[in-house]
Structures are given as structure tokens and as C-alpha cells.
C-alpha positions, -999 to +999 in steps of 0.1 A: +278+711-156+246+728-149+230+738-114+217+711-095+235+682-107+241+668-078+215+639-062+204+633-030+216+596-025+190+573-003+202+564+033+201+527+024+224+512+000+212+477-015+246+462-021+234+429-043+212+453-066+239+478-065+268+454-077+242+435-101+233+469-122+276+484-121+285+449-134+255+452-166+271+493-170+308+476-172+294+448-196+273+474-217+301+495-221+331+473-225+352+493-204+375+464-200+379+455-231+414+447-250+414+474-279+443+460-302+440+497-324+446+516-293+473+541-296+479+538-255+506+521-240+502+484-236+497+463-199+497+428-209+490+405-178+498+369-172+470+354-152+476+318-136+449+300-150+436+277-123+425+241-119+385+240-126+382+200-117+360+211-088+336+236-068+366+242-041+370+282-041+376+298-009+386+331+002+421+322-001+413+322-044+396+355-039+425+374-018+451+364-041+429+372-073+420+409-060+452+417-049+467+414-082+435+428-102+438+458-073+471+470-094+457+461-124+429+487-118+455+509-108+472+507-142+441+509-162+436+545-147+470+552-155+463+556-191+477+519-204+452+494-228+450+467-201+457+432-216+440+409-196+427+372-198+416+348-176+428+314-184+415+277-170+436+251-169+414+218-170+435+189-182+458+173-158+458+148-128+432+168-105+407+169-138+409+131-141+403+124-104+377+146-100+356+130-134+365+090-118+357+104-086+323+123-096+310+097-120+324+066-097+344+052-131+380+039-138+392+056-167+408+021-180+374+010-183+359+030-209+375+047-237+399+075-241+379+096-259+345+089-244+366+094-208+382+127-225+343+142-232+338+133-197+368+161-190+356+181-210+320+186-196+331+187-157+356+215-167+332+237-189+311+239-156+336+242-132+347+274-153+316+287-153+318+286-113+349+302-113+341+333-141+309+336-119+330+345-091+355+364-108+330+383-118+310+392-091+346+399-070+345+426-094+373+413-113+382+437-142+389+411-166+378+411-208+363+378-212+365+376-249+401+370-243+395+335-221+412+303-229+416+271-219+449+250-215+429+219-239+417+242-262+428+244-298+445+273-293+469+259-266+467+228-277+485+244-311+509+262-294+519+234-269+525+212-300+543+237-319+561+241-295+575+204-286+583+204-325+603+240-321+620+227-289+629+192-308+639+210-343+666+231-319+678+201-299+666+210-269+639+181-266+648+144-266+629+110-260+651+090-238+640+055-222+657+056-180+647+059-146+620+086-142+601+098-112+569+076-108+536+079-092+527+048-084+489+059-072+482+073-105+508+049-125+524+083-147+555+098-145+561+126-127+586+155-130+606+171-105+587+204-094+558+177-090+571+164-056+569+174-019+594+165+006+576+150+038+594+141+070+587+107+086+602+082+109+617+048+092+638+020+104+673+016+092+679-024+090+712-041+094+712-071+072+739-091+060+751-101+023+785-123+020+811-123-005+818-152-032+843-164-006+813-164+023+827-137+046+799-116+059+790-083+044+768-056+065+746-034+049+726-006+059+692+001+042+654+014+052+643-004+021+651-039+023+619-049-001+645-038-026+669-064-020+658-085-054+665-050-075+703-049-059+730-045-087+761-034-068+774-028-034+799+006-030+823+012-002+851+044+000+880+038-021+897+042+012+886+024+037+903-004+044+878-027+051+867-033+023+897-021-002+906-060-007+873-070-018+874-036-044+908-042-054+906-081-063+875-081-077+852-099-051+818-104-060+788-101-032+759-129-028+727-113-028+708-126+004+674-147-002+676-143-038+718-159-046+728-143-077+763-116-076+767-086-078+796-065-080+816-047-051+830-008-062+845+024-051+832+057-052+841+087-035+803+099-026+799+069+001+803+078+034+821+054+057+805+065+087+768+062+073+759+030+087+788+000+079+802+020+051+788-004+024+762+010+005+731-009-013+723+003-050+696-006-061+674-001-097+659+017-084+659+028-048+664+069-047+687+095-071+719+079-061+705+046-074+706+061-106+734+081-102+755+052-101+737+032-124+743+060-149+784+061-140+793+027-136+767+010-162+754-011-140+730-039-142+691-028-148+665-051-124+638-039-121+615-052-096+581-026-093+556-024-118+538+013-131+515+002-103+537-002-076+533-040-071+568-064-072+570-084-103+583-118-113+620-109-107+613-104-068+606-145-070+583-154-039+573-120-034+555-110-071+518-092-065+528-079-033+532-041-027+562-022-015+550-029+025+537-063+020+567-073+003+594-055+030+571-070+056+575-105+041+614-103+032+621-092+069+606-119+079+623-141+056+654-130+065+652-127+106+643-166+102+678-168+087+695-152+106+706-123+077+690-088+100+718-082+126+702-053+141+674-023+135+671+012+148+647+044+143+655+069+119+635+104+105+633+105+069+629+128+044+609+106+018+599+127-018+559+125-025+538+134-054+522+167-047+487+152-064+491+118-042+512+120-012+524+086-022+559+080-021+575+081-053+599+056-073+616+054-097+603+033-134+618+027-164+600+041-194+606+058-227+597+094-224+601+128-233+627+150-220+635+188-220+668+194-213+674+222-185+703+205-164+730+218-194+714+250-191+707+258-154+735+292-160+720+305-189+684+299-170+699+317-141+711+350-161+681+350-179+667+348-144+683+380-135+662+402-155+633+400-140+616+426-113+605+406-086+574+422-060+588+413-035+621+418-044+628+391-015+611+358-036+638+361-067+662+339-039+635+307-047+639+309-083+673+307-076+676+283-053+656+257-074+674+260-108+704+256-087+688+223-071+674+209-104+685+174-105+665+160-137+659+171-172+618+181-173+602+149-175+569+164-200+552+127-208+523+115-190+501+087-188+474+100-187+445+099-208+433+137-206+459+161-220+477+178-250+489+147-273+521+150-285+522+156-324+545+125-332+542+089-346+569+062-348+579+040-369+577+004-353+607-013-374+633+016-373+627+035-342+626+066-364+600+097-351+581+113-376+567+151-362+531+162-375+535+194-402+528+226-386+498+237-407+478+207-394+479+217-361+465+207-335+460+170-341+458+139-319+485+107-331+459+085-321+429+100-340+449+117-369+470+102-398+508+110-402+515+134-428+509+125-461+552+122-467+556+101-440+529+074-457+543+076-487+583+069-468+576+043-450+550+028-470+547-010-463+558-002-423+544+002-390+535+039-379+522+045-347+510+066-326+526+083-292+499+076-269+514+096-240+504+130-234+522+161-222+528+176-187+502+200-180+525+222-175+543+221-211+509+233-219+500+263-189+541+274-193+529+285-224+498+312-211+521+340-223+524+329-258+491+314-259+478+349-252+503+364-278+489+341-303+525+326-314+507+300-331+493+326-353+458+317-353+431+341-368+401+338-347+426+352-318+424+387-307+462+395-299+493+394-317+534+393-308+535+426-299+520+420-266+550+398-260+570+399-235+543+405-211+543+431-190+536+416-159+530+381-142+511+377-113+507+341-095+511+322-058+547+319-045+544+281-043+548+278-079+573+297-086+597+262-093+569+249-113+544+279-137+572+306-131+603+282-139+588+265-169+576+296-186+612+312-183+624+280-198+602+281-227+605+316-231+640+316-231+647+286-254+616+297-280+623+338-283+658+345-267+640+365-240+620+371-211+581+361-209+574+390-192+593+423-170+576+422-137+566+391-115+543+398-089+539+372-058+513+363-035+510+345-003+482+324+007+449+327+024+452+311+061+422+302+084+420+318+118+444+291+133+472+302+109+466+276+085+461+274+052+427+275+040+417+243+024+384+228+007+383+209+041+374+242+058+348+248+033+330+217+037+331+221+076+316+258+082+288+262+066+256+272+089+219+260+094+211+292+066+236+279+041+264+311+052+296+295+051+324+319+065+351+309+038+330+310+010+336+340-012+299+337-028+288+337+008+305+368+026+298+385-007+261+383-003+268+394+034+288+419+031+296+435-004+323+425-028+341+457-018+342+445+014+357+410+011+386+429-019+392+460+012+402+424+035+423+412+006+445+444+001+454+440+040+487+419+039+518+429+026+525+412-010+541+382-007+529+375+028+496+348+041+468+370+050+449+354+082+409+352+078+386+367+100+356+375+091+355+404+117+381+419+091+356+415+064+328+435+083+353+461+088+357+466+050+318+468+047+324+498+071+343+517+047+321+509+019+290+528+043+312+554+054+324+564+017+286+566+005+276+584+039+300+610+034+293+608-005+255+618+006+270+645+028+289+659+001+267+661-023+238+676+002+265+704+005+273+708-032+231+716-042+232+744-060+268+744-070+286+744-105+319+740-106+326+756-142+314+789-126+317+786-087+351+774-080+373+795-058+411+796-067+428+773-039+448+805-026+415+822-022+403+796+000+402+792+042+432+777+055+415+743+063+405+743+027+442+745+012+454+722+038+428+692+030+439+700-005+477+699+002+472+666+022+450+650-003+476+658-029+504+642-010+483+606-003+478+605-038+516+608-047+527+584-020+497+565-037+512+564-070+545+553-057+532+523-040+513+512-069+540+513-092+563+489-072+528+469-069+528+476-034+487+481-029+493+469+010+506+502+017+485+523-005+454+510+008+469+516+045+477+554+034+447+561+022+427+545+050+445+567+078+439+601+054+401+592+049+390+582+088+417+607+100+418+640+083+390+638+057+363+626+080+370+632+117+387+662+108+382+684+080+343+673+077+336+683+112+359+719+103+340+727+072+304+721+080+296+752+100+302+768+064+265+756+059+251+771+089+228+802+083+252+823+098+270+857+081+300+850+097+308+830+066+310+849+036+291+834+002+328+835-013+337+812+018+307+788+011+314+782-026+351+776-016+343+748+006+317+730-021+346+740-042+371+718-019+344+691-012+335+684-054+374+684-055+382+656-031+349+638-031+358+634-073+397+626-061+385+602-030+365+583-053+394+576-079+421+565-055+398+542-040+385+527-073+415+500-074+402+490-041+367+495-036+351+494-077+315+488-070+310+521-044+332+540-067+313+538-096+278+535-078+289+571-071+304+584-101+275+577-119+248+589-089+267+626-092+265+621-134+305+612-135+308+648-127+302+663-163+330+636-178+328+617-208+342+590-197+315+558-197+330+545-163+352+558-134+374+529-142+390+545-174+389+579-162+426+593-156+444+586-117+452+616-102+485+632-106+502+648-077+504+686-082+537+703-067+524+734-065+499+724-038+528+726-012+510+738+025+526+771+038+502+770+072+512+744+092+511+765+123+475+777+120+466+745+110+479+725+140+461+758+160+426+753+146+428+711+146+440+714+187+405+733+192+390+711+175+403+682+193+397+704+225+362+708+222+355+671+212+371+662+243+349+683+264+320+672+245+327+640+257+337+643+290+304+665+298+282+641+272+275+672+250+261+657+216+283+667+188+253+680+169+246+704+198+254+743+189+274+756+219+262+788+231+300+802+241+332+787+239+363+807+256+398+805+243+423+822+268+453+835+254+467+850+286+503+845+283+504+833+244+527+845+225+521+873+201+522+851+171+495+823+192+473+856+196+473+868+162+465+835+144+437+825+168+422+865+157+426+857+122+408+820+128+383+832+143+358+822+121+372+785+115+371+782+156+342+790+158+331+764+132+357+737+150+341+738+182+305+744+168+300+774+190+276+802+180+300+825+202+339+825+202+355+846+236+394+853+238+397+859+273+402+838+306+385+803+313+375+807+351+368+769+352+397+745+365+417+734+334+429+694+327+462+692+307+464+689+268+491+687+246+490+715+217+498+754+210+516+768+240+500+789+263+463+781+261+433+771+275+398+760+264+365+758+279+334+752+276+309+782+291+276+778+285+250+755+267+220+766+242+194+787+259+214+794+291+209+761+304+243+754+330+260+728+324+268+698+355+299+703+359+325+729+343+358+713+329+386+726+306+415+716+289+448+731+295+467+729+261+508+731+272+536+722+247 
């Protein structure tokens, strides 16, 4: 590098023009760009790829985003060729409310295709919304690698592989109770429902046997009394052991048909009157039983949650019109015998909040239940960041109840590549080379016309679970399908990392471990890494409510990521994000979001500083050996060099929290306040300091200015840069700081000085303190400082002679006297045995009071 290389950097830093011209430099240069004939290790990365059915990003999206793209970064430097896509996933439920909701339709009104196009146009822009705020968050993402979930390519691979997963037996099309949003009439699998408490009434109402003796039961759904097939007591209780034992039949109440009075062991005769209603189909003990004992199937609800012709009287009602009605019908006969309170725990679709029930339908299964222990061992494998959220994986494949319910009906999503034939029942599977293709739109294969030539093929009009399709982004991205136009192959697979919200782990984590298990005998990826959520100031989590609700008479809106990025940086809103523990809700404030535009000032300030310092240097010919240098010279060295390791072994358990927090303390603590203020009376015009001593502190400052600016890259990109390419990326070749190599801890840098060290920082600290106390600017030269070593040890004596050049500098004094302080001295702790004061001001002028500090051990 030649002489005078280094810029003088303007005061003011335009942060919109700024981030504007680094993100055309990464564009022009491709620095984040996939390079499949790279001969560096691979970092392939499993991005959740998020709903786009509406404008609803907050800074919740935005924390958890950066914190995972914050280790990313940190790999990148590392020296691996960074796989990483960004993924939309715009077919499901939210995609279809949002398009009846926008364009005020019913999607049963117009046609599935024309509705489909519909989709497909909200979601194109809603992606564009959330790519143009990935990246001006400065995420490091190559967007030749996007993808959507309705795509052809995921479309393929989703089809390919419902035909693998059906070829190996794992797949089957079974017609029995399934979980049932009744709101948006489509099944519903398990990981799609919430648990929400409420308080019910528990009614006592009275059936009779065949014989007319009364029969209590206990139930909080009466409206289901026309759908009863069977009551069930204890084999032992006695009171009811007669009726079991001699075959007894029970008189459903209002509606007189029989039913059935059995034993099984999972009633509890204390629950109520011991007799318990089964109904098809009330709750998962319904069909439970229904299942065992092969009960009788009435069913009384339609997809639409109305009652049908078998509840009689009560057809066309809903479920609380019709329990409404049938209480009253039976209080006027004297069936309810009594009522009471009770809380409830009552399952809800997650999309809805409707309570759910139970239909019958034919649909499509994956099995799981006969596979929960192999799904737990495979399990095992993984590295979890936080080690603490493996226990939920656990704990929901240990609580799976149902096979994966993947049909939908719905008219937006991945068709399923299969026809029937009407007059046999048989299922005929699309060939793999035509895929993708749509049942409804597409022929069967040309084999299956000629077969069953002269019978009825038709189409599966259901489509799959959105997630059959997103549990797939791994081999999406891998391009298992095989596709040509994909950049990517196998070899990416598994992944090397997967990086999502904890509150899917029973739902995108599960599924993918299932269908990577059961498609390539392995797992999707090594590493899993969780975020919390984004909470509002009240400790909530933030929602699109919040958005809608804060937004000011200039259009700022505090939880608007666009917003507080034209405020206050990008920097600043990713500095906010890297503040909570992974794994851990992050509280907004925006106060916390000012605070990182703080750091984003202070870094360019003391880049200016730096590089004012540095005119003239060249570090090819200048550089002092470290050993050479003053001691506060090797010590910022030796302290720099130890951040950076702790650094690294944060980052590589993913743990950026405490990283950021290390790095934070060093740069305010002992880079600014303390070794900035040490090393500037180097520049003085004084020949107390040697040349040789000059050129060893620019030689320091190019060396942790270039090291500063690296570590903080993962956090901070935009300054980082903006400086690396100000100071001419300090004679590298490298295009961008963000593929230049992370700094790696140098043992050799051990620090041997701690003593003089702690010296020459307690004077510094001394003098400050006086400063302050007498309301001495801190750019103000000090005529005389006095350092009184009467009574120091020997050793105290001699290190305070041999710093007395760097003391001088600490306090800023043009005149350093070992001798006695006359002045009355105020207690400080420090080196044993001395004292500090403050003598005289420039030009003889006295000061208003005299004060010193006593520094004791």
C-alpha cells in the first residue's frame, strides 16, 4: 500500500445513501453468491420460508431473520461457500383468506383456477415486500437461489415425494374420523391446533335402559346426543355391571333409538356418574372407542359445522343453536337433572380459533404413530442451539396421537399426482417424468387409459398440507427432483444448518425429520438453530395488531422495520436483534434501537480518528514488531486477540448473544475510553515520543481498526464495509469485507505486563476523575501533574520511571513530577502507595480548588 492511502472520512454519515450504494457493491460483485465449483467447504442453510399472504412484517420478522443471518455472516468469513436461499411459502390457508378477504370473493364462487391466479398474484407481491426488506436488513442472502413452496420445483418434489412415500408403504388413503375446521370446512392435522382454556357447563341428563330404569350421564356437549352410539361404564363398578353383563341396551333421550351399554377400563367412575357418552364424534376418545369396539358411525355435523338430517328437529342449526335448543327440549322433559361450571381445555385450529371436530372423509395419511421410536433416535442426532429446546421435539413425537393428516380442501395448493378409478376403487400415481402435473387439469398416464379403458378415471381434487410441501425446503434446495434449471445438487444434502422460530418446531422441524428420515435414511440437516419471538414493550408478542395501531401523524410507525430503518440505520435495528440470548423473546424498545445507532457513529468516529492518525503511514514499510512496541500498545493487542477467540467460540455454538456482548464491553471499554485516550499524545508535537514510538502506535491502530471492523461485520455489515472500502479494503483483494478471512486468535500474543498496565490505566482513571471533579475539559493540556511515590514499593517506583512517557500521555500533562502532592488526597482504589494530583493548569492559571486522589489497595 502506498503513502497516503488513508481518507479523511466526512463528519456526517448519510445512512440511507450509505446502505443504498454497499447494497449495489454487494449486488455488483456477487459476493453472496452460491459457487457450486468452489473447492471451500460447504454451509448449506435451511431458511423457513414465510407466509407472503400479506403486508404484516414487524420487528419481531426482522430480529429473528438477523439473528440467524448474524452467524451466517460469521461462517461466510470463516472460509465456507455459504448456501443460502430464501424461500416463500404462499399456498395455504392464510394465502386464501387473505385473496377472499382482499378482493371481497368466496372462492366457491368462481373457479379453481381463476381463484388459484388470484393466489398467485397476491403472493408474487407480497414476496416482493418481504425480499425488499430482507434486503435492506442487509440480509446476506443469494437470490438466484429463491423459491416458492407452489412453484414447479416444489411442486415436483412434493409430488415425488407422496409417490416415494406411497411406493415404500409409508402413505395410505384411509376414509375415518379426522380433525375438522369447520370455519374453513378442510381437515386439519395435528400440529395445526392450539389448546385454549375456557369455562363450559357439565350437564347431567338422563338416558334409560330398555327396561326404563334411569341412566345418568355426564357431558358438556349435549348437542351431540343424536350422534350417541354407546354408553361405557368400568368393568367394575357395580352399578352398572348388570346392565354390561346381561346385555342391556340404553334409550337415547329425545331421539328413541338403542344403543349399547360396554366396559372399558379407561372410564373413570368418579368422573361424573361413571357412565360415559360416546359419541361419532365428540373428542379422541370418541374415536378411540369407535375404532376398538366397532361401533356404530352417526354422524350428525356437516364439513360446515351445521347438524344434518340425522339430528331430526335440529337439522340447519349450528353446534350452539342446536345445544341451546336440545337443553331446552329436554329441561321441558324433565331428562337435565342437574348443571355445574367446569374449565375446559377445548383444541382450536391455529388459522381459526374455532373449535375443532371431528368428520368423516377419505383422506391421505402419513403414517408416524408406528414410527414415533425410530423418529425419536433419529431425533437424537441433531445439535440443538439451545441445547435446552431438543425436550419439545421430544415431547411432541411422544404426544403424537394421529397419523399426519396431508389432504386439504382447499383450492390453492400442491395437487396430489393421483386419479381413481370410479368402479374399482383402484389409485393410479402420475409417472415421475411428467412431473409436476395437476389430476384435474392433466390426463392420467397414457397406461392407465389404455387399462381401464371403457372406465371412470378421476381426479383427486384435494390438495396437500402446506406443509407436505415446506417439509421439503431441504430437498427442494438440494434439487432431489433433479431438475436442470436448479443451481444445487445432492451434495448439499444434509444441510448443514436449520434455522427457524421455536413454535414450529412440532410442525416445519417435525415434518422435515419425518420426510427426511423416511426419503434418505438420514438427517435433513446437523445443526438446528432456535429463536424466540419479538415482544412489544408490555411483554407481549408483537402482532400485525401493533402495527396497525402505532403509526404517527409522519407515517413512523415504531414496529415497522422499514420505518426504524429509515430512522436509524439497518445496523442499528440488527445491533437490537443480537441482544437476547438464542432461544429467548427479545422485548422492543425503541430506546434499544437508538442505542445501536450509537455504535454505528461511534465505530465511524473512531474510524475517522484512526485514519487521521494513520496519514502518512504504510504498513508494508512502517510496522513496528509488537515486542518493539509501548506496553499499552502490546496490551490492546493482547486483549483484542483474546475477544476475538472468545468471539470465535461463541459463534461456533451459534451463540452471537454473547459475542456481540464481548465485543461491545472491549470496544466502549478498553479500545475507546481507554487505549484511545493512552495513545493519542503519541501525535502531540512533542520529542518525548520517539518516531519509532509514533509509527508503532499507527502500527497498533491499522491493526485493530482492520480487526475491529471484521468482528463486527456479522453484526454491523453496512458500517463495516462503508469503511473497508473508504480506507481502499486496506491493500486486499478481496471485493468486499464480507468474504475477507475472520480473524484467528494468535497464541503468541499472550500479555506479560499486567502490572504496568493496571499502573498506567489507574492514572488514567485518576486524572479523568479530577478532570471531572474540577470541570477540566478533557481536551485541555495540563501544565503539571504530580505522582507521589513516597512510600511505594521499589518495584511501584521503578515501573512509574519507566512509564514515564505513557503517564504523561494518560493524564495529558505537558509535565509529569514524582514527588509529593501537597493538596488533601480523596481515596481510590489502585497501585499501593500512591497519590495523584492535579498542580497547575495551562499558562499558570490556579485552579478553584485543589483535590487529589489517594490510590490505596
Amino acid at each position: 500500500m502506498a503513502e497516503n492511502m488513508f481518507p479523511v472520512l466526512d463528519k456526517d454519515l448519510d445512512l440511507p445513501v450509505m446502505e443504498e450504494g454497499i447494497r449495489a457493491l454487494w449486488e455488483r460483485t456477487g459476493v453472496y453468491d452460491y459457487d457450486p465449483k468452489s473447492k471451500k467447504p460447504v454451509f448449506s442453510v435451511d431458511t423457513p420460508p414465510p407466509y407472503v399472504s400479506a403486508a404484516h412484517l414487524h420487528v419481531g420478522h426482522a430480529m429473528s431473520y438477523t439473528q440467524a443471518e448474524i452467524a451466517i455472516r460469521y461462517k461466510r468469513m470463516r472460509g465456507h461457500n455459504i448456501f443460502y436461499p430464501m424461500g416463500f411459502d404462499d399456498n395455504g390457508l392464510p394465502t386464501e383468506r387473505f385473496v377472499e378477504k382482499t378482493h371481497n370473493i368466496n372462492k366457491k364462487t368462481i373457479s379453481r383456477s381463476d381463484f388459484r391466479a388470484l393466489c398467485i398474484a397476491e403472493t408474487t407481491k407480497g414476496a416482493r415486500e418481504y425480499e425488499k426488506l430482507w434486503r435492506a436488513l442487509g440480509l446476506s442472502v443469494d437470490w438466484r437461489l429463491r423459491y416458492s413452496t407452489i412453484d414447479d420445483r416444489s411442486r415436483h418434489t412434493a409430488q415425488k415425494s407422496f409417490i416415494d412415500l406411497y411406493k415404500k408403504g409409508l402413505l395410505y388413503r384411509g376414509n375415518e374420523p379426522v380433525l375438522w375446521d369447520t370455519q374453513f370446512e378442510t381437515s386439519l392435522a395435528q400440529a395445526d391446533l392450539e389448546t385454549v382454556s375456557r369455562t363450559g357447563k357439565m350437564y347431567d341428563i338422563r338416558f334409560s335402559s330398555a327396561d326404563g330404569a334411569p341412566l345418568v350421564i355426564s357431558t358438556t356437549r349435549p348437542e351431540l346426543i343424536p350422534a350417541c352410539v354407546a354408553l361405557f361404564a368400568h368393568p367394575d363398578d357395580d352399578r352398572y355391571k348388570s346392565l354390561i353383563s346381561n346385555g342391556i341396551k340404553a334409550v337415547v333421550p329425545l331421539f328413541d333409538y338403542t344403543i349399547p351399554v360396554l366396559a372399558s377400563e379407561d372410564v373413570d367412575p368418579a368422573f361424573g356418574t361413571g357412565l360415559m357418552m360416546v359419541c361419532t364424534f365428540g373428542d379422541g376418545e370418541d374415536v378411540k372407542k369407535w375404532k376398538l369396539h366397532h361401533l356404530e358411525t352417526r354422524l350428525v355435523l356437516t364439513p360446515s359445522g351445521k347438524m344434518n338430517d340425522l339430528a331430526g328437529p335440529y337439522a340447519g342449526l349450528n353446534t350452539a343453536e342446536a345445544r341451546k335448543k336440545i337443553l331446552e327440549d329436554l329441561s321441558a322433559a324433565g331428562l337435565v337433572l342437574g348443571e355445574k361450571k367446569v374449565e375446559q381445555n377445548v383444541s382450536v385450529g391455529e388459522r381459526s380459533e374455532t373449535p375443532v371436530e371431528f368428520i368423516m372423509a377419505p383422506q391421505w395419511f402419513i403414517n408416524v404413530l408406528d414410527h414415533k421410536d425410530r423418529l425419536l433416535k433419529r431425533a437424537e442426532g441433531l445439535k440443538w442451539a439451545p441445547e435446552w429446546m431438543r425436550v419439545r421435539l421430544a415431547q411432541w413425537i411422544d404426544g403424537l396421537k394421529y397419523d399426519w393428516n396431508i389432504s386439504r380442501q382447499r383450492f390453492y395448493g400442491v395437487p396430489f399426482p393421483v386419479w381413481f378409478v370410479q368402479e374399482t376403487g383402484e389409485i393410479i400415481l402420475a409417472d415421475e417424468d411428467s412431473l409436476p402435473v395437476d389430476p384435474i387439469e392433466h390426463s392420467p398416464p397414457a397406461w392407465a387409459q389404455e387399462k381401464y379403458k371403457g372406465l371412470t378415471i378421476l381426479p383427486e381434487t384435494d390438495v396437500m398440507d402446506t406443509w407436505m410441501t415446506s417439509s421439503l425446503s431441504p430437498l427442494i434446495n438440494a434439487n432431489w427432483a433433479g431438475r436442470d434449471e436448479v443451481v444445487g445438487d445432492m451434495s448439499l444434502y444434509p444441510m448443514s444448518l436449520r434455522v427457524q422460530a421455536f413454535e414450529i418446531i412440532r410442525t416445519w422441524l417435525f415434518y422435515t425429520l419425518v420426510k427426511s428420515d423416511y426419503h434418505t435414511d438420514s438427517l435433513p440437516w446437523a445443526d438446528v438453530m432456535i429463536s424466540g419471538w419479538g415482544l412489544n414493550e408490555q411483554g407481549k408478542k408483537i402482532s400485525k395488531r401493533d402495527l396497525e395501531k402505532h403509526t404517527d401523524e409522519t407515517g413512523f410507525n415504531r414496529y415497522d422495520p422499514y420505518s426504524l430503518i429509515e430512522k436509524y440505520g439497518a445496523d442499528a435495528l440488527r445491533y437490537w436483534a443480537a441482544s437476547s440470548q438464542l432461544g429467548h423473546d427479545l422485548r422492543f424498545n425503541e430506546r434499544d434501537v437508538k442505542d445501536g445507532r450509537k455504535i454505528v457513529v461511534k465505530l465511524w468516529n473512531v474510524a475517522r480518528m484512526c485514519l487521521m492518525y494513520l496519514d502518512g503511514f504504510d504498513p508494508a514499510r512502517d510496522r513496528v514488531p509488537v515486542a518493539d512496541r509501548p506496553v499499552e500498545d502490546q496490551w490492546i493487542l493482547s486483549e483484542l486477540n483474546d475477544v476475538t477467540g472468545r468471539m470465535t467460540e461463541n459463534f461456533e455454538s451459534y451463540d452471537y448473544a454473547t459475542a456481540k456482548e464481548t465485543l461491545n464491553k472491549f470496544f466502549w471499554m478498553s479500545y475507546c475510553d481507554d487505549y484511545l485516550e493512552l495513545v493519542k499524545g503519541r501525535f502531540w508535537e512533542d520529542a518525548q515520543w520517539t518516531e519509532r514510538d509514533r509509527k508503532a502506535a499507527q502500527s497498533t491502530l491499522y491493526e485493530t481498526l482492520r480487526t475491529l471492523l471484521s468482528l463486527f461485520a456479522p453484526f454491523l455489515p453496512y458500517i463495516t464495509e462503508e469503511v473497508y472500502q473508504k480506507v481502499n479494503r486496506f491493500g486486499e483483494t478481496a471485493p468486499s469485507l464480507h468474504v475477507t478471512a475472520w480473524p484467528v486468535p494468535d497464541s503468541s500474543m499472550a500479555f506479560s505486563r499486567t502490572k504496568e498496565m493496571e499502573f498506567l490505566r489507574e492514572i488514567l482513571y485518576a486524572t479523568r476523575k479530577l478532570r471531572s471533579d474540577l470541570k477540566i475539559g478533557a481536551g485541555t493540556v495540563l501544565a503539571e501533574i504530580v505522582v507521589d511515590l513516597n512510600g511505594a514499593p521499589e518495584s511501584v517506583c521503578q515501573t512509574a520511571k519507566t512509564l514515564e512517557t505513557s503517564i504523561r500521555s494518560a493524564a495529558r500533562a505537558s509535565k509529569i513530577v514524582l514527588g509529593p502532592v501537597s493538596a488533601p488526597c480523596a481515596p481510590l482504589s489502585g497501585a499501593s502507595g500512591l497519590t495523584v494530583g492535579i498542580v497547575s493548569y495551562p499558562d499558570g492559571q490556579a485552579p478553584k480548588m485543589t483535590t487529589s486522589i489517594q490510590m490505596v489497595a
